[in-house]
N, C-alpha and C positions, 0 to 999 in steps of 0.2 A: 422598397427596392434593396438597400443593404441588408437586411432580414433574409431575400430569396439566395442574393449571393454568398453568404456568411454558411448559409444551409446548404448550397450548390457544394462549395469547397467543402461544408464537412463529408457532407456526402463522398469525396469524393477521397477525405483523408480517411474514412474508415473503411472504406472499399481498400484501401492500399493497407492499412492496416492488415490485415487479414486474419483470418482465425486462428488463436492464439493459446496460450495454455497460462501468458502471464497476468499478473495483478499486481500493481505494484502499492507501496504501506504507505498509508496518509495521503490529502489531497495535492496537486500541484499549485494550484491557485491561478488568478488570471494573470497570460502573460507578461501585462504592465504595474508596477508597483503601484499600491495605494497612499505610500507618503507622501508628503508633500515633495511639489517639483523643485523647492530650492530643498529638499535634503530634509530628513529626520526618521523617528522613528513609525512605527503601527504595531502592535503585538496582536495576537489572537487566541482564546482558544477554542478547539476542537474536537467532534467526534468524527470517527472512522470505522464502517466496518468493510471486514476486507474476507476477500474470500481469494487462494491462488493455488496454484497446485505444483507440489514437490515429489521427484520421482528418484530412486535408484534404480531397482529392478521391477519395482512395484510403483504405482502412481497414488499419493496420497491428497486429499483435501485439506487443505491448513484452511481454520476461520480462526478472525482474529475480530475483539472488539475495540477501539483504542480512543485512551483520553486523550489529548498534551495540548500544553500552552506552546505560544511561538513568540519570539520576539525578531523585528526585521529591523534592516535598517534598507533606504533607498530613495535616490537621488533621480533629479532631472526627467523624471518617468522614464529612465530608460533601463535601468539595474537596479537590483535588489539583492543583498545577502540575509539568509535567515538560518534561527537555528532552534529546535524545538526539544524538548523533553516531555516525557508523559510515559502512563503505563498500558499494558495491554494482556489478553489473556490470549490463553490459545486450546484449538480444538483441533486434532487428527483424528480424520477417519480411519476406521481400519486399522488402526494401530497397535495393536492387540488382537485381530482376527485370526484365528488358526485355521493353518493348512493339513494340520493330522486330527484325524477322527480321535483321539487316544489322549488329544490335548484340549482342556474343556477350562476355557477363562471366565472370571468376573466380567467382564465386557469389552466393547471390539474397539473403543473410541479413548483416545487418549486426551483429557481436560486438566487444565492448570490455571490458575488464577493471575492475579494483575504483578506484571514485572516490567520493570522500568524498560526504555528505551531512547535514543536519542537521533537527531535526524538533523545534517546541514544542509545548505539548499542553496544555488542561484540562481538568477533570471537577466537573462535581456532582452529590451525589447525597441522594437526600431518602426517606426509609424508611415506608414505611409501614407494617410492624410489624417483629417480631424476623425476619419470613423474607424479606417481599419488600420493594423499593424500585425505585424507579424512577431514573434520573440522564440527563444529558447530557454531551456532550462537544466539544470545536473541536480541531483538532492541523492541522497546514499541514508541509509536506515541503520542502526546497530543494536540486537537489544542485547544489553547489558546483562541480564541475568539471565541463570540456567531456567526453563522449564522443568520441570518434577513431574512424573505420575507414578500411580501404584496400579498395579495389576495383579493380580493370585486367582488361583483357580488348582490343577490337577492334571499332570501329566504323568498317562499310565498309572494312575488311581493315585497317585505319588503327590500329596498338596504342593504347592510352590507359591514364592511372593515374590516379585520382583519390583524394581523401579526403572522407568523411564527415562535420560534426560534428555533432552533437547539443548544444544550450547551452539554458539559462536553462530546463530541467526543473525542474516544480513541481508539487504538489497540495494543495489545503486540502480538508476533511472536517469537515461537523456531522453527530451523530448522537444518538438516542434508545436507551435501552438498560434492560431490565427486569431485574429480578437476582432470584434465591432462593437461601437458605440450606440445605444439606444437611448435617443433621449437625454443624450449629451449625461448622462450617468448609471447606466445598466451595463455592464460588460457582460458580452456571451462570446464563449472562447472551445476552440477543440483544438484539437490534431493528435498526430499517431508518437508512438512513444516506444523505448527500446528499453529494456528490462532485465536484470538479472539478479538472482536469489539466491539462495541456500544455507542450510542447515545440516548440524552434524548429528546423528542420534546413535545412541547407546544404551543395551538394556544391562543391568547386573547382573544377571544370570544367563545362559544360554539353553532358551527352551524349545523343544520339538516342538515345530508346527508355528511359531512364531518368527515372521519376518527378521525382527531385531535382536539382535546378540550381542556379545561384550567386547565386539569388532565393531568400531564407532564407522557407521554407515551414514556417507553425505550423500545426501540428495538436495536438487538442483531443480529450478526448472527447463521443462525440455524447450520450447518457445520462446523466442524474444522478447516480438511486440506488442500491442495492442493500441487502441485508442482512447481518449478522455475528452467531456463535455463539460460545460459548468456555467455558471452565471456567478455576477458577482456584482450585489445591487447595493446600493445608501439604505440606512436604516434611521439616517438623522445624527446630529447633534457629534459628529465624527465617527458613528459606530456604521457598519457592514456586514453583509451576510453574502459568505461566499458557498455554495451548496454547488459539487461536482458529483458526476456519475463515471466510472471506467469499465468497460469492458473487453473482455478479451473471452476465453471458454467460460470463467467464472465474471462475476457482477460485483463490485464493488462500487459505495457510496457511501458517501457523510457531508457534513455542513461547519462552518467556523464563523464564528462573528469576530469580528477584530475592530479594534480601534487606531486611527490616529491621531499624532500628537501635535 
């Protein structure tokens, strides 16, 4: 019976969620902390990959794949603060696609390797009996370094090279989240979530037929919200595995094992 209702309300958080354009970086985790109730630590760490979409005048696909550790602290089961470090790559579609016949690039996708990033987080969470609870949460993303690509190719027969950056990439995240208990240790958790992004891009050169030029172009995304699932089970001997899925137009998921102390 808490199984049909825990699935009733998601049901009914993702229907209000509604179709969406965001995704937001890294998992939220389940609403109620995993440290112990008199207080201490759990660290974790994680993979993520994430898929979300940033528009100016054109709509682009950012994927991302990302490591990071986490370390939390959290009391009483009822809050937690945390704060994460790790690296990540990045992928733009189209980012390099030309709009003039005249302008003929190395290719259309713009790729960059692993750059650090940092993420703080909280949670509350408030019970209302031994299976369900309900909780909130904030978490904001920063990455720390620029992105880089190269692109060359030939406009009007004319060679050209230019670079890429990507700088001052960010997202903050509030979200709502219902939990129940399986088994008196299984957590399965959703609810809908509010999202926003953005990055600033700039190319070195200004070339015909290419979106981006040496006028640093932010784009954003166009949609709020979306919705998140997850479980977060015992693995034994104080270790856990928490594995969440988010969606919204794109599909993001990853998994973290964490320990407490």
């Amino acid at each position: 019976m808490p199984v049909k209702i825990f699935i009733s309300a998601l049901a009914v958080m993702l229907i209000l969620s509604g179709s969406t354009t965001a995704a937001a970086a890294v998992l939220f985790g389940p609403p109620q902390t995993v440290s112990r109730e008199a207080g201490g630590l759990n660290t974790a760490i994680g993979y993520w990959y994430r898929e979300t979409k940033l528009e100016n005048s054109v709509e682009h696909v950012f994927r991302q794949n990302e490591i990071y550790s986490q370390v939390s602290y959290g009391s009483g089961d009822r809050w937690e603060l945390y704060g994460r470090l790790g690296v990540a790559d990045l992928q733009i579609s189209d980012a390099f696609s030309s709009g003039n016949a005249a302008t003929i690039t190395s290719g259309n996708d713009f790729q960059e390797n692993w750059k650090f990033f940092g993420t703080l987080g909280a949670k509350w969470f408030l019970p209302i009996n031994k299976i369900f609870g309900v909780g909130a949460f904030i978490q904001g993303t920063y990455y720390f370094n620029n992105f880089t690509g190269d692109v060359a190719g030939t406009a009007a027969g004319t060679p050209f090279a230019a670079d890429l950056k990507v700088r001052d990439m960010w997202d903050v995240n509030f979200g709502l989240g219902l939990q129940t208990v399986v088994n008196d240790a299984i957590k399965l958790y959703a609810g809908p979530y509010l999202h926003y992004a953005e990055a600033k891009l700039n190319l070195s050169a200004d070339i015909t037929g290419i979106e981006f030029g040496t006028t640093a172009a932010r784009l954003k995304n166009n949609s709020s919200c979306g919705g998140f699932i997850g479980a977060d089970m015992p693995l034994g001997k104080g270790f856990r595995l928490n594995i969440e899925g988010q969606y919204a137009e794109q599909f993001s998921l990853g998994a973290a094992i964490s320990y407490t102390y």
